[in-house]
Backbone and ligand atoms as CSV (ligand in chain L), in Angstrom:
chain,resi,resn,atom,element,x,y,z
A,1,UNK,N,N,-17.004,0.792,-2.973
A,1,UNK,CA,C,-17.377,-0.605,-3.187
A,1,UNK,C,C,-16.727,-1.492,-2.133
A,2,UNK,N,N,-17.346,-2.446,-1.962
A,2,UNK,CA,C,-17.304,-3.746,-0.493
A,2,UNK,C,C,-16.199,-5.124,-1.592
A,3,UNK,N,N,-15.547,-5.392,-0.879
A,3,UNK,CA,C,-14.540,-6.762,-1.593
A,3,UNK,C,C,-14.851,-7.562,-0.403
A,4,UNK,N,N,-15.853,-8.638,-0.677
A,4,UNK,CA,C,-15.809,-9.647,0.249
A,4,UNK,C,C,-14.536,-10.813,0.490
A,5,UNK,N,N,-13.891,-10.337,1.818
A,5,UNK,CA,C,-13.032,-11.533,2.089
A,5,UNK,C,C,-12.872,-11.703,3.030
A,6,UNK,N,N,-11.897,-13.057,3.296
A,6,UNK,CA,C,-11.534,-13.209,4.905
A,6,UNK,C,C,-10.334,-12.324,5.379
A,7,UNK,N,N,-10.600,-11.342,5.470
A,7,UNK,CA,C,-9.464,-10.279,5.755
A,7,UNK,C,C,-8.714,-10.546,7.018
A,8,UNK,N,N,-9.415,-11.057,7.516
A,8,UNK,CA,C,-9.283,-11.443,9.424
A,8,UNK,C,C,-8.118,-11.859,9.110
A,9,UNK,N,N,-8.401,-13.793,8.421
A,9,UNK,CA,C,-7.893,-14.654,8.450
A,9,UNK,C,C,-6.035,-14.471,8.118
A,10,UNK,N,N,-6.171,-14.053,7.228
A,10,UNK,CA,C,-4.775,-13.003,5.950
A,10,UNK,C,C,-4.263,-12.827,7.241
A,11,UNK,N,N,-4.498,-11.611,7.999
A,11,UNK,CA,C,-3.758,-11.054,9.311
A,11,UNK,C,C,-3.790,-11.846,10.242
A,12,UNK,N,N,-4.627,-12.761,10.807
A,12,UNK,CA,C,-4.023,-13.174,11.747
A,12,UNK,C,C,-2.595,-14.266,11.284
A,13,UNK,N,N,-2.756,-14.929,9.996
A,13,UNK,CA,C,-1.837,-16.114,9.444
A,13,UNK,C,C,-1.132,-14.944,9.235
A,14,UNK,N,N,-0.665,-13.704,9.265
A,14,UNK,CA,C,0.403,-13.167,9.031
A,14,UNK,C,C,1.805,-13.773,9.925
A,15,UNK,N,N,3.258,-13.554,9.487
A,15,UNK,CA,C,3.603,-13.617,10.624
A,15,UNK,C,C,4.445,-12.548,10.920
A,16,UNK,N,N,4.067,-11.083,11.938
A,16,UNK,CA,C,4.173,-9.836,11.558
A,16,UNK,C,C,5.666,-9.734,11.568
A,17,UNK,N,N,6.646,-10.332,12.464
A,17,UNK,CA,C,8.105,-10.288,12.724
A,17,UNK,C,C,8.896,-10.089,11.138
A,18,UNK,N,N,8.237,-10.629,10.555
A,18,UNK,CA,C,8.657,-11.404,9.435
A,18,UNK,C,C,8.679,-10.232,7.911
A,19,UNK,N,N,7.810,-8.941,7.978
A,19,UNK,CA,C,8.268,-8.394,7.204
A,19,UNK,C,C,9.115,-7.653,6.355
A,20,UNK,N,N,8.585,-6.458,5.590
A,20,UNK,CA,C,9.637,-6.066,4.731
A,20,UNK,C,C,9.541,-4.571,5.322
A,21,UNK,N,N,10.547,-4.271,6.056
A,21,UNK,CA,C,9.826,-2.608,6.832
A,21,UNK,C,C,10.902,-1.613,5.734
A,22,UNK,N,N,10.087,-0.370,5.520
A,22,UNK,CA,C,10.207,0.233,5.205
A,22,UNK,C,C,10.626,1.809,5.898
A,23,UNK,N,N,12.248,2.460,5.999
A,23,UNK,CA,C,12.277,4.081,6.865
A,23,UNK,C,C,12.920,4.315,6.007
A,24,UNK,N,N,12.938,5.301,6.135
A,24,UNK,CA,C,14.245,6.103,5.773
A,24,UNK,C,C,15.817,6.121,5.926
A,25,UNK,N,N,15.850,5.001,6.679
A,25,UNK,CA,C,16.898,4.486,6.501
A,25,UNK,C,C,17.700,3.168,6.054
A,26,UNK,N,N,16.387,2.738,5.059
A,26,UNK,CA,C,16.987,1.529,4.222
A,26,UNK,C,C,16.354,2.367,3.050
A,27,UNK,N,N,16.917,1.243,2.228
A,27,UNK,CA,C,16.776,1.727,0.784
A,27,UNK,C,C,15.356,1.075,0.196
A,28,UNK,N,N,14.312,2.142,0.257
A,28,UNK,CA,C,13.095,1.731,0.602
A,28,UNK,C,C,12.954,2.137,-0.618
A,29,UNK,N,N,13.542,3.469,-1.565
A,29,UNK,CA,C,13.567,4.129,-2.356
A,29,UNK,C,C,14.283,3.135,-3.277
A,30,UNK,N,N,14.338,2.050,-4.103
A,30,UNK,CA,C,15.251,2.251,-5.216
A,30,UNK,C,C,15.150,3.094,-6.545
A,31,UNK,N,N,15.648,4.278,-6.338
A,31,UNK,CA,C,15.442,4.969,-7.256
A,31,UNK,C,C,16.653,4.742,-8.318
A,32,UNK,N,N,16.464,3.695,-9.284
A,32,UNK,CA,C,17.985,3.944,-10.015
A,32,UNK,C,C,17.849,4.412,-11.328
A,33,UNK,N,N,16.977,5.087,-11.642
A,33,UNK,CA,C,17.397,6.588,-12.492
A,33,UNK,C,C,16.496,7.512,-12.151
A,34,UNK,N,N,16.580,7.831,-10.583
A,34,UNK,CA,C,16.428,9.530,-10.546
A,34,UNK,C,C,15.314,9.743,-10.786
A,35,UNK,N,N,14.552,9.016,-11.472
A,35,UNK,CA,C,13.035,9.552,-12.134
A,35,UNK,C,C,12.359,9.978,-10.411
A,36,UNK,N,N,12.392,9.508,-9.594
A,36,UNK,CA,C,11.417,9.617,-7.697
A,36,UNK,C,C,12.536,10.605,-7.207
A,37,UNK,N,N,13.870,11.411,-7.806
A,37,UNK,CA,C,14.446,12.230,-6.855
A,37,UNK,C,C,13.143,13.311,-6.647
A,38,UNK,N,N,12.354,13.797,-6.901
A,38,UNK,CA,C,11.974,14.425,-6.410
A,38,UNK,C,C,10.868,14.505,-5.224
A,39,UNK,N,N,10.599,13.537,-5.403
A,39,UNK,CA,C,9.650,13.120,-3.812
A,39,UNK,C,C,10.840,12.471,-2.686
A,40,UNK,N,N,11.847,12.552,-3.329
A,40,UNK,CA,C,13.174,12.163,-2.108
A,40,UNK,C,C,13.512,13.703,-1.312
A,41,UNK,N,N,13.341,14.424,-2.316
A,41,UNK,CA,C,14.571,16.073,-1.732
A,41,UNK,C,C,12.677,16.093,-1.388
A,42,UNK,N,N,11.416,16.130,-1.235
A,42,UNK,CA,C,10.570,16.670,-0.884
A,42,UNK,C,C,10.591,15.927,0.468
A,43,UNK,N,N,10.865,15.093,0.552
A,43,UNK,CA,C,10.561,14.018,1.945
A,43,UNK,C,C,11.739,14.830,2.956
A,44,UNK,N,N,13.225,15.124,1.853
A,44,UNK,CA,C,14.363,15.278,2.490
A,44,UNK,C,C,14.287,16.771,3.198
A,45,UNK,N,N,13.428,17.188,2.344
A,45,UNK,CA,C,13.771,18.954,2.639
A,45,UNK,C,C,12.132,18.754,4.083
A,46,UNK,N,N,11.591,18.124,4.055
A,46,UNK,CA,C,10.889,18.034,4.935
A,46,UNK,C,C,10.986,17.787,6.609
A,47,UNK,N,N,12.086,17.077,6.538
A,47,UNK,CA,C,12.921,16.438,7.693
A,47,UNK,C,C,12.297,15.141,7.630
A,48,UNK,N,N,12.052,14.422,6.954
A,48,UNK,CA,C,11.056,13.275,7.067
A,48,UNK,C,C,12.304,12.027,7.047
A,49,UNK,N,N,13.621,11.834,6.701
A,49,UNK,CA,C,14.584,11.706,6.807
A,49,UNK,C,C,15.336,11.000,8.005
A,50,UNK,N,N,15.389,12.138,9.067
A,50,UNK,CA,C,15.383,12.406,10.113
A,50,UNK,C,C,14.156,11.713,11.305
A,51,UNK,N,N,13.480,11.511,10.952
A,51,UNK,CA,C,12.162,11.260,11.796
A,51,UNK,C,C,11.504,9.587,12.062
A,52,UNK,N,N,11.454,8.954,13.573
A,52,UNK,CA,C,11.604,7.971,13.569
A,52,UNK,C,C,10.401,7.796,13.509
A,53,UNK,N,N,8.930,8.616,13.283
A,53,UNK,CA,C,7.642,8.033,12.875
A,53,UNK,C,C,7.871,7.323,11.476
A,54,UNK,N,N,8.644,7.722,10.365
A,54,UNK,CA,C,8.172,7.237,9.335
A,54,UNK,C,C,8.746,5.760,9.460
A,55,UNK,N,N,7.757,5.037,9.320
A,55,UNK,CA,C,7.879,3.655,8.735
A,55,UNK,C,C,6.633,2.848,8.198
A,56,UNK,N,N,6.587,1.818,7.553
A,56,UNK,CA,C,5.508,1.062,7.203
A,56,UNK,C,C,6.240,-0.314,6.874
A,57,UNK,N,N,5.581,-1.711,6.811
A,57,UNK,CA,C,5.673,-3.074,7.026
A,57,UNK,C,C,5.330,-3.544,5.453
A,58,UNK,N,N,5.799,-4.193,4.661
A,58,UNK,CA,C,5.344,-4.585,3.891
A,58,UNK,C,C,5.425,-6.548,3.474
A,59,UNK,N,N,4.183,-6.855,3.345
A,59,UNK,CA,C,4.166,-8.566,3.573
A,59,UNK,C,C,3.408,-9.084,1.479
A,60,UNK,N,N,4.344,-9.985,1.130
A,60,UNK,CA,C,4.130,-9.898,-0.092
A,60,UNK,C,C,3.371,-11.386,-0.213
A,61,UNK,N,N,2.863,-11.781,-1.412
A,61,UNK,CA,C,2.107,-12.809,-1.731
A,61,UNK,C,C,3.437,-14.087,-2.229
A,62,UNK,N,N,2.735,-15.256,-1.514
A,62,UNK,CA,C,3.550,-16.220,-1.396
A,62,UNK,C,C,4.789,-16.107,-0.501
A,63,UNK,N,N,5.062,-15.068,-0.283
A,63,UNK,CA,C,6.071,-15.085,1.059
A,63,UNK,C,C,5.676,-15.300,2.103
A,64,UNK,N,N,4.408,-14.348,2.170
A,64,UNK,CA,C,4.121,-13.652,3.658
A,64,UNK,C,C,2.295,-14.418,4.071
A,65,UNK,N,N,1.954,-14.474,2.466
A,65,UNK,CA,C,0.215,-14.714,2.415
A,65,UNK,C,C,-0.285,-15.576,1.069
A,66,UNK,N,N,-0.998,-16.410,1.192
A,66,UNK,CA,C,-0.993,-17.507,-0.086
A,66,UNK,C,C,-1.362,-16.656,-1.031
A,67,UNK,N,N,-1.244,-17.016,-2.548
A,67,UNK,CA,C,-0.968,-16.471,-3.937
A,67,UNK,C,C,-2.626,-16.364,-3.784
A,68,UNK,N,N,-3.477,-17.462,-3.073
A,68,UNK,CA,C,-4.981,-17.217,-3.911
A,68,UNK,C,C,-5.862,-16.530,-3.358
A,69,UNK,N,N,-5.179,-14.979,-2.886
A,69,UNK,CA,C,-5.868,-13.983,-2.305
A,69,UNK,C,C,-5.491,-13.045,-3.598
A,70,UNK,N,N,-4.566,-13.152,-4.259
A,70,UNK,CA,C,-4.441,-12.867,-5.390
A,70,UNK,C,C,-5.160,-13.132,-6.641
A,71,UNK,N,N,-5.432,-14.285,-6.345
A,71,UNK,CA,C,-6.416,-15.226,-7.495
A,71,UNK,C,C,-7.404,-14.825,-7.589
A,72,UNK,N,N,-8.241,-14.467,-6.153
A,72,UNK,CA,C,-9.381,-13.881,-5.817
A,72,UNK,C,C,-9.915,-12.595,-6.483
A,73,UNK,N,N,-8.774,-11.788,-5.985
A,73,UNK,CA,C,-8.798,-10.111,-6.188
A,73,UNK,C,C,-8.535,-9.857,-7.545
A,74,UNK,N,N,-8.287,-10.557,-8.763
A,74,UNK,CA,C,-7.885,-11.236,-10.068
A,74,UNK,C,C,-9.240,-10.823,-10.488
A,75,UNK,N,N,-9.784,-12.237,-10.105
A,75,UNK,CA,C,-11.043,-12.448,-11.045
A,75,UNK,C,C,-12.278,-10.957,-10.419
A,76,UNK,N,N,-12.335,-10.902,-9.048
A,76,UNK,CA,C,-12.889,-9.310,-8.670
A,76,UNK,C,C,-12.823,-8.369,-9.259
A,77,UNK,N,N,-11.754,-8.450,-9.992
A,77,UNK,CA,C,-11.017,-6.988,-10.486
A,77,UNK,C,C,-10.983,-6.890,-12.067
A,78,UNK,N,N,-11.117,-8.369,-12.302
A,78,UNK,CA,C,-11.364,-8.499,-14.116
A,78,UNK,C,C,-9.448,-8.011,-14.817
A,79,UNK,N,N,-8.744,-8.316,-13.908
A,79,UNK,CA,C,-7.343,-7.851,-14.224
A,79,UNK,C,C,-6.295,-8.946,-13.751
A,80,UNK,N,N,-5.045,-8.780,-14.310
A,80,UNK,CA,C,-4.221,-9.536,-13.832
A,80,UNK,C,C,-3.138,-8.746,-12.649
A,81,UNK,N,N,-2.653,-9.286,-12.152
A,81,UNK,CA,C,-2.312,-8.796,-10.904
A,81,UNK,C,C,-0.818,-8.752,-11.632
A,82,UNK,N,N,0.078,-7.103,-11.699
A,82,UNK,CA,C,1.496,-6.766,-11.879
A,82,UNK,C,C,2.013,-6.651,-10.476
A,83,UNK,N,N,1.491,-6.188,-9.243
A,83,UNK,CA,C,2.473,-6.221,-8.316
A,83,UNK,C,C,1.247,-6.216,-6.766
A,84,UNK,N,N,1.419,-6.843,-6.035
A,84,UNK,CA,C,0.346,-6.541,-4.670
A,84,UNK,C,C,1.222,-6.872,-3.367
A,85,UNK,N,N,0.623,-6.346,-2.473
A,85,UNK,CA,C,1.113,-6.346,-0.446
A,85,UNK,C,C,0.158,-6.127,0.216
A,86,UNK,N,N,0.645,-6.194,1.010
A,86,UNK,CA,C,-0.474,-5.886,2.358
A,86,UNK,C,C,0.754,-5.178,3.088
A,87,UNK,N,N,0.159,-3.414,3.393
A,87,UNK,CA,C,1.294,-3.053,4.205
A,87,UNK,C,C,0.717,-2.678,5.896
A,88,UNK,N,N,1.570,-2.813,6.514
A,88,UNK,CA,C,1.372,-2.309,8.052
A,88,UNK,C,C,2.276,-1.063,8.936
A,89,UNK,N,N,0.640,0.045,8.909
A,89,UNK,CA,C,1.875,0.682,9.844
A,89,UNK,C,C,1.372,0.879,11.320
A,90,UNK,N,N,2.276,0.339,12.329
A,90,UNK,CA,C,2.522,0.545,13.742
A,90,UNK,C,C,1.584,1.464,14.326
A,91,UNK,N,N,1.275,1.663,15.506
A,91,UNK,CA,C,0.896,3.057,15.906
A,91,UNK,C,C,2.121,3.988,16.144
A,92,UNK,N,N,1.644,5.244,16.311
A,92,UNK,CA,C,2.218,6.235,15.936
A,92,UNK,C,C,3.635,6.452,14.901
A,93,UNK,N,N,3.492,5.687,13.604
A,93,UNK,CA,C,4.137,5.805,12.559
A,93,UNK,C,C,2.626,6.015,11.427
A,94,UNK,N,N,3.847,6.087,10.348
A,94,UNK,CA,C,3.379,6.882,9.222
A,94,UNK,C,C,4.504,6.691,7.983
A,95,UNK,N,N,3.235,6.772,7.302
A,95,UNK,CA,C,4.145,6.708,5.375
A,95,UNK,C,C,3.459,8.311,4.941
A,96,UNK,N,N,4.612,8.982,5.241
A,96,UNK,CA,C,4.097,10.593,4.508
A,96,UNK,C,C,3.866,10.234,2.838
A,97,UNK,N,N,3.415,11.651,2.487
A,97,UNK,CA,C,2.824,11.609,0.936
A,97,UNK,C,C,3.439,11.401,0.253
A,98,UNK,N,N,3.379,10.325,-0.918
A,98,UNK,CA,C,4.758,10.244,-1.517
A,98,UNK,C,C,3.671,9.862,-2.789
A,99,UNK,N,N,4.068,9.149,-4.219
A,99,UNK,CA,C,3.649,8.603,-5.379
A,99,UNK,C,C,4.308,7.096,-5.146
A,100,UNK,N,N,3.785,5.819,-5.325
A,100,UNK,CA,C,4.461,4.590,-5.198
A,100,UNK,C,C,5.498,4.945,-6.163
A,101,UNK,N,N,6.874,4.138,-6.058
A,101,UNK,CA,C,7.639,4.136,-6.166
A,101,UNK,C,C,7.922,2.173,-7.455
A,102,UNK,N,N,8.013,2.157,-8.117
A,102,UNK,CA,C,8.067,0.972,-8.942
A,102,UNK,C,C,8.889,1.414,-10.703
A,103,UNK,N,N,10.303,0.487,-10.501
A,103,UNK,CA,C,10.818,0.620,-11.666
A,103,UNK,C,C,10.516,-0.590,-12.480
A,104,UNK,N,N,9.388,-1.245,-12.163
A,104,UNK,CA,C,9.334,-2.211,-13.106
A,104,UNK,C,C,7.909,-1.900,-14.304
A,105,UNK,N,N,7.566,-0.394,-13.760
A,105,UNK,CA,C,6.052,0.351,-14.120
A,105,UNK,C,C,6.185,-0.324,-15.968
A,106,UNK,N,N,7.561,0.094,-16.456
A,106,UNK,CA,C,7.196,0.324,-17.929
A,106,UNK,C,C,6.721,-1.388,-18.305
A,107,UNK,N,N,7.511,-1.986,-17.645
A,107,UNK,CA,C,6.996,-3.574,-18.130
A,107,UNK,C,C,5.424,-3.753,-17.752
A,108,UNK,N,N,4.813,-3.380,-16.412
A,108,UNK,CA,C,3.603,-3.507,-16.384
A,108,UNK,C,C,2.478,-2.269,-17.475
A,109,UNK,N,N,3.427,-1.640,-18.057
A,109,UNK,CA,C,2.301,-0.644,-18.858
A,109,UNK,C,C,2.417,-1.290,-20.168
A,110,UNK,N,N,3.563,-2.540,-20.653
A,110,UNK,CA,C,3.419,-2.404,-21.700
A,110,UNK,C,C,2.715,-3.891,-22.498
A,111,UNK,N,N,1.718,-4.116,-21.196
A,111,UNK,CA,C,0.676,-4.966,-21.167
A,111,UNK,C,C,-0.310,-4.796,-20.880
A,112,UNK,N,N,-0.987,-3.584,-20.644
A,112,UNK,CA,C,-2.296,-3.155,-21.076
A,112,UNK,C,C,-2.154,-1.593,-19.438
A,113,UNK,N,N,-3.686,-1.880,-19.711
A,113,UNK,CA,C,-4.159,-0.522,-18.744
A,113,UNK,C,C,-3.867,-0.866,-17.060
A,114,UNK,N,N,-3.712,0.091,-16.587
A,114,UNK,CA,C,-3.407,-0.584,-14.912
A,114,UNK,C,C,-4.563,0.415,-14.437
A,115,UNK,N,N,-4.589,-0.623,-13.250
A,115,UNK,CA,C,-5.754,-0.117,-12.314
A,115,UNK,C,C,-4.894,-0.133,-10.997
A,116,UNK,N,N,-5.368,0.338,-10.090
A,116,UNK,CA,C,-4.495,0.321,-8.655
A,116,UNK,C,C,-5.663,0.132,-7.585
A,117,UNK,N,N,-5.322,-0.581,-6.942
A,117,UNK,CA,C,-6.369,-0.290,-5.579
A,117,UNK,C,C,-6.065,-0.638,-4.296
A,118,UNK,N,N,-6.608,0.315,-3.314
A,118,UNK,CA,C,-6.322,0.431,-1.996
A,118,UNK,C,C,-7.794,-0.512,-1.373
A,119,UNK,N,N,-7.263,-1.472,-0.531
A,119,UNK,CA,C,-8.233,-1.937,0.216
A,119,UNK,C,C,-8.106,-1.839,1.849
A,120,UNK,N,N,-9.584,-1.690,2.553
A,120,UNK,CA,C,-8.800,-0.966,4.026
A,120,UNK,C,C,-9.293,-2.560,4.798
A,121,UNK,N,N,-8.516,-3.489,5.189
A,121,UNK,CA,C,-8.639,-4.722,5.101
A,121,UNK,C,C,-8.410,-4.703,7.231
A,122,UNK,N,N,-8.311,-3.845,7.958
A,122,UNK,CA,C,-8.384,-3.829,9.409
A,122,UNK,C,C,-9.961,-3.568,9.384
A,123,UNK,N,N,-10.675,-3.523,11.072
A,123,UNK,CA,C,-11.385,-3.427,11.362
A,123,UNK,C,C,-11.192,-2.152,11.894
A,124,UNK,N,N,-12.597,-1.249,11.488
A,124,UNK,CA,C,-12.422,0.663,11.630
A,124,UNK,C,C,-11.694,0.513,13.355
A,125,UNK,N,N,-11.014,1.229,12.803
A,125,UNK,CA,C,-9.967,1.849,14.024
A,125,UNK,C,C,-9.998,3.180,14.278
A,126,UNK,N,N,-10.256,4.092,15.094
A,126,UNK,CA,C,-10.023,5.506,15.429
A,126,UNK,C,C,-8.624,5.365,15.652
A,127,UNK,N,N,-8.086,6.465,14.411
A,127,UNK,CA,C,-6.580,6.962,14.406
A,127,UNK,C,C,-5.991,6.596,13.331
A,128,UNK,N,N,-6.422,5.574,12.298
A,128,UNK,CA,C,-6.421,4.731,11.310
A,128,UNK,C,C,-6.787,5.616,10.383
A,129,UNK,N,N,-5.689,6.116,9.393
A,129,UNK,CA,C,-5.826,7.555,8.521
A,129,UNK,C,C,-5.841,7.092,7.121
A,130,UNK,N,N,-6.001,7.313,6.413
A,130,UNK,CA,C,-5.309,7.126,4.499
A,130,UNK,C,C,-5.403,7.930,3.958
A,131,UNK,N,N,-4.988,8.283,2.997
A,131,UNK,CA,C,-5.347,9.997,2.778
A,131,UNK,C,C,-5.204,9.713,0.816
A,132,UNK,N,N,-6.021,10.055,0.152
A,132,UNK,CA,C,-5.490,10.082,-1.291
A,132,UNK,C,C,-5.842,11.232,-2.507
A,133,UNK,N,N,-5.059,11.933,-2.639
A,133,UNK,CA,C,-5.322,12.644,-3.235
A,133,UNK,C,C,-6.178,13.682,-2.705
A,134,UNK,N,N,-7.421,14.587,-2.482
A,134,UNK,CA,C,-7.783,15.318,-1.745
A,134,UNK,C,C,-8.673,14.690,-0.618
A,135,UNK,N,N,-8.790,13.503,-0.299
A,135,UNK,CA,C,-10.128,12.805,-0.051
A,135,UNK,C,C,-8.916,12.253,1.480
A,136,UNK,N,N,-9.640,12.251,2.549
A,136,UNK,CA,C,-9.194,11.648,3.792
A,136,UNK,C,C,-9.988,10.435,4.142
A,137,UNK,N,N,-9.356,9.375,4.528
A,137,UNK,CA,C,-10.078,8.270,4.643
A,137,UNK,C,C,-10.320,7.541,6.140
A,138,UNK,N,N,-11.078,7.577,6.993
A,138,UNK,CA,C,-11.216,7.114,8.673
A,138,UNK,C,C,-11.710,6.373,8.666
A,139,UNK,N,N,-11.962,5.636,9.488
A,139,UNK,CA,C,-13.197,4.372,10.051
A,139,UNK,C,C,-13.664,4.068,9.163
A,140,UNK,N,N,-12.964,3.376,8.244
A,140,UNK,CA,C,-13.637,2.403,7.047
A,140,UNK,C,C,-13.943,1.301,7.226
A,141,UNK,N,N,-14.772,0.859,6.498
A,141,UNK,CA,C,-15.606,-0.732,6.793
A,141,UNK,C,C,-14.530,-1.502,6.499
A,142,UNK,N,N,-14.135,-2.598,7.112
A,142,UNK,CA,C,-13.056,-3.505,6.348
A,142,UNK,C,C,-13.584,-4.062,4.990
A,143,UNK,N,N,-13.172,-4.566,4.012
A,143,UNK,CA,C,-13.694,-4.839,3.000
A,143,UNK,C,C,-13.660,-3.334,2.133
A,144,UNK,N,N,-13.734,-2.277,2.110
A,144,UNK,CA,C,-13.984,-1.067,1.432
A,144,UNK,C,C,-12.908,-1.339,0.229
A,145,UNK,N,N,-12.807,-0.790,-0.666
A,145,UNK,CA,C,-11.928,-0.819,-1.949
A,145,UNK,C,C,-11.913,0.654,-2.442
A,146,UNK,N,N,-10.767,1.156,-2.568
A,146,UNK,CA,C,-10.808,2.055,-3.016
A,146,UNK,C,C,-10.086,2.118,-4.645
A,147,UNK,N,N,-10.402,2.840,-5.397
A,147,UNK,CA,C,-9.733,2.512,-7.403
A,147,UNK,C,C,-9.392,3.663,-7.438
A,148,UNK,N,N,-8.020,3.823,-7.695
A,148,UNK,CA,C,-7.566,5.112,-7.735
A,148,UNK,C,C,-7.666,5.794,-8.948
A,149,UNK,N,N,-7.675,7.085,-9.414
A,149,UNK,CA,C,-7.675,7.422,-10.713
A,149,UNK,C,C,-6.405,7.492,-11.789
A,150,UNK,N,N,-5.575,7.193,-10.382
A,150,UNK,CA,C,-4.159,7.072,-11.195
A,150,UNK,C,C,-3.203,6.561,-10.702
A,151,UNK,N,N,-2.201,5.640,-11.223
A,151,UNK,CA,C,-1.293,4.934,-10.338
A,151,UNK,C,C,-0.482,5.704,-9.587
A,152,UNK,N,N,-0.280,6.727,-9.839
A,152,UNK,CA,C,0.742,7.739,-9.603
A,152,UNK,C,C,0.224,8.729,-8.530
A,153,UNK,N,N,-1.189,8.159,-8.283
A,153,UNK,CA,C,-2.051,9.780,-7.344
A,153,UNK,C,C,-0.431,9.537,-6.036
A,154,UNK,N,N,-1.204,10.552,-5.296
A,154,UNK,CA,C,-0.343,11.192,-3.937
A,154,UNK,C,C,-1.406,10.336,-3.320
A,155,UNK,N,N,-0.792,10.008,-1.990
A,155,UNK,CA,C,-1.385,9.373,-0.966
A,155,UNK,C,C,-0.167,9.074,0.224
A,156,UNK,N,N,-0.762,9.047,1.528
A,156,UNK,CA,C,-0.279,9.003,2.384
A,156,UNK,C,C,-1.080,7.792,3.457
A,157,UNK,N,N,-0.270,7.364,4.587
A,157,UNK,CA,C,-0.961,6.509,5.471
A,157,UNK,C,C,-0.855,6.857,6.887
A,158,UNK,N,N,-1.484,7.185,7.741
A,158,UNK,CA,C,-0.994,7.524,9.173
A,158,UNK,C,C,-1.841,6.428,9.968
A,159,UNK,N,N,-0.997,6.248,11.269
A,159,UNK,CA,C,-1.354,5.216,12.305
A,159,UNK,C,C,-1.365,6.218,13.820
A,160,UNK,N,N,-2.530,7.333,13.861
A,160,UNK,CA,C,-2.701,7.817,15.688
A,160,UNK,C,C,-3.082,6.909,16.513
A,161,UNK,N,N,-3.658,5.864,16.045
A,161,UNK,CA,C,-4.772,5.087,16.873
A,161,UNK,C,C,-3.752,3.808,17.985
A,162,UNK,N,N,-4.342,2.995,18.598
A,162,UNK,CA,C,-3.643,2.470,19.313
A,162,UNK,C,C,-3.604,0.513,18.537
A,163,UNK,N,N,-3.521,0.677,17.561
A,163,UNK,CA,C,-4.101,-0.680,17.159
A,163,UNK,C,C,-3.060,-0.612,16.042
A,164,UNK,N,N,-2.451,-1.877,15.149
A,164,UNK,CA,C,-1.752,-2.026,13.848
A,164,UNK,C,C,-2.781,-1.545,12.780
A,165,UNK,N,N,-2.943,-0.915,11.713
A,165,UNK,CA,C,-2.802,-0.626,10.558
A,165,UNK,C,C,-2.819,-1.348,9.460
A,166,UNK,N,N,-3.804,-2.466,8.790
A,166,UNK,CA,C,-3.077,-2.646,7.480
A,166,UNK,C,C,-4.215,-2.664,6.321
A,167,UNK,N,N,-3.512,-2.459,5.062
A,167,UNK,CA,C,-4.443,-1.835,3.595
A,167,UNK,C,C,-3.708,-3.232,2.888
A,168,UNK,N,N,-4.248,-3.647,1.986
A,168,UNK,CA,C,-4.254,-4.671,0.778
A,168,UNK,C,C,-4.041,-3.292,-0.558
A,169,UNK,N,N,-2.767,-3.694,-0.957
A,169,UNK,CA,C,-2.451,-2.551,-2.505
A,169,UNK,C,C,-2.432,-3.371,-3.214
A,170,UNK,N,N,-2.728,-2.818,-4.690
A,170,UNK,CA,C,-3.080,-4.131,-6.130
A,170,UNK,C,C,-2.549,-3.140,-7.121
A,171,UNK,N,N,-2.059,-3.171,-7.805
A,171,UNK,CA,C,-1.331,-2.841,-9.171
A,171,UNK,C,C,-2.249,-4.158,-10.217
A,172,UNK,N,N,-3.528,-3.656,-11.109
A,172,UNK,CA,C,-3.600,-4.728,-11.670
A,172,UNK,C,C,-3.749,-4.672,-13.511
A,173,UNK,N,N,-3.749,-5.207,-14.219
A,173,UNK,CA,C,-3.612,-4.993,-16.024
A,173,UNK,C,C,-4.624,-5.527,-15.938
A,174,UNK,N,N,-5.859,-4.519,-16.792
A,174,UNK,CA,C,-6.986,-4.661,-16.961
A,174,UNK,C,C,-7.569,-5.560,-18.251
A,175,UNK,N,N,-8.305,-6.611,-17.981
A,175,UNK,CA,C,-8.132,-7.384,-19.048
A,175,UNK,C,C,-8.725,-7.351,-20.037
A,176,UNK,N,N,-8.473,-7.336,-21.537
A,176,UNK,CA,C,-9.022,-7.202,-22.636
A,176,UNK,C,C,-11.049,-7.493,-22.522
L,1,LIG,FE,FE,2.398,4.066,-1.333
């Protein structure tokens, strides 16, 4: 499915200096009970750790991009919005496979059903990867939406191409 927006606009009013980057060597992970050690020792035993591809950018609503792209994707989505970004990754970086990472999940579950969605909000780029669950994702139309089947699927993001990278993520409570 197509999400009509000004996707352009979002990125260019970004202001990219300005984000929330994500390696392996900040605490990108707050894992504070252990529940994600295991996609840590999988990343760790991987060398992924070690490795200066991994990174990704993350730009949040009202910090980074006005709230009523939120408002928008709201009423689109028939849900209320628990958590959303727009992330960016570089060329030749990468967010290996991991499950999102959120300790605030039980408060957003214990207000109804969640939906999640990936939107590929660049213009198709060769090298421009997403990967979810068994399904690989390339040269997508901007606007594309993807609804995951589960908040928790596996997914990954890679950047070969020579251009920035960025997806619109939605965590949203589906409304009565
Ligand atoms: Fe993720």
């Amino acid at each position: 499915m197509l999400y009509d927006f000004d996707w352009s606009s979002l990125i260019k009013d970004l202001n990219l200096n300005d984000g929330d980057p994500k390696t392996p060597n900040k605490q990108f992970y707050s894992n504070v009970d252990g529940r994600f050690n295991d996609i840590i020792n999988k990343w760790i035993s991987a060398g992924y750790d070690k490795s200066d591809s991994v990174e990704w950018i993350n730009y949040y609503p009202e910090t980074h991009f006005p709230l009523r792209v939120i408002n928008h994707f709201e009423n689109w989505s028939n849900t209320k919005c628990a958590r959303a970004w727009v992330s960016r990754i570089r060329p030749g970086k990468m967010a290996p496979l991991h499950q999102d990472i959120d300790d605030n999940i039980e408060q957003y579950l214990s207000k109804g059903q969640l939906v999640r969605f990936s939107v590929f909000i660049s213009e198709p780029a060769p090298g421009a990867v997403f990967i979810l669950n068994d399904q690989v994702y390339h040269m997508q139309p901007k606007g594309k939406v993807l609804q995951w089947n589960d908040y928790l699927d596996w997914h990954a993001g890679i950047n070969a191409g020579f251009e920035d990278k960025f997806m619109f993520n939605f965590i949203g409570i589906k409304n009565d």
